[in-house]
N, C-alpha and C positions, 0 to 999 in steps of 0.2 A: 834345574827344575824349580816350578816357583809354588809354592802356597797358595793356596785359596782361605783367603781369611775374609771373605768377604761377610760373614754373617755375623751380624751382632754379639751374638754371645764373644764374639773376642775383643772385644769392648769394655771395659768397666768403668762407670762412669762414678766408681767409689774414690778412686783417684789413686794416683801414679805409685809404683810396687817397683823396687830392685830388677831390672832383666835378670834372666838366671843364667841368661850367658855370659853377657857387658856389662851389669853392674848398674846402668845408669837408667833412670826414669822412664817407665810406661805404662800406658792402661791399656794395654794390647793384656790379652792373655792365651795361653795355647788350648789345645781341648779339655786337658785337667785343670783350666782353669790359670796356671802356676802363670807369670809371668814374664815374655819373651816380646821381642821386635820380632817382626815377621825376618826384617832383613837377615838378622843373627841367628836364628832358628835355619832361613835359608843357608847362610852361610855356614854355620857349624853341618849342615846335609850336603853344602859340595864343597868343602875341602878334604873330601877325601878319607875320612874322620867313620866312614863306614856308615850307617843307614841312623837314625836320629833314634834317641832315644822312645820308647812307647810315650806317647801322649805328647810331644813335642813340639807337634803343629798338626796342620790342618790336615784336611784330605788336599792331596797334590794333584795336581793337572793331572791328566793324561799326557804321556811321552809325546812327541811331536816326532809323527812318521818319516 
């Protein structure tokens, strides 16, 4: 399943913040704001790891039928 980060607000153009997953640089942010790679927010949601924490990322796609 992938994220929908497409709207500005996951943007910060204040400049680059620890990922809270990886560690390493980004101005992505999730809904609370906190900051996340979409990729790493994705992948901590499919390894298996159970459903993402509240405010973790975006509103998700809809399942593909």
């Amino acid at each position: 399943m992938g994220l929908d980060w497409r709207d500005a607000r996951h943007f910060d153009r204040t400049g680059d913040k620890p990922c809270r997953w990886c560690g390493r640089p980004t101005p992505l942010r999730d809904d609370h704001r906190r900051p996340s790679h979409k990729v790493c927010a994705e992948s901590a949601m499919n390894d298996g790891g159970g459903p993402l924490p509240p405010g973790t990322g975006a509103t998700a796609y809809p399942a593909p039928f």
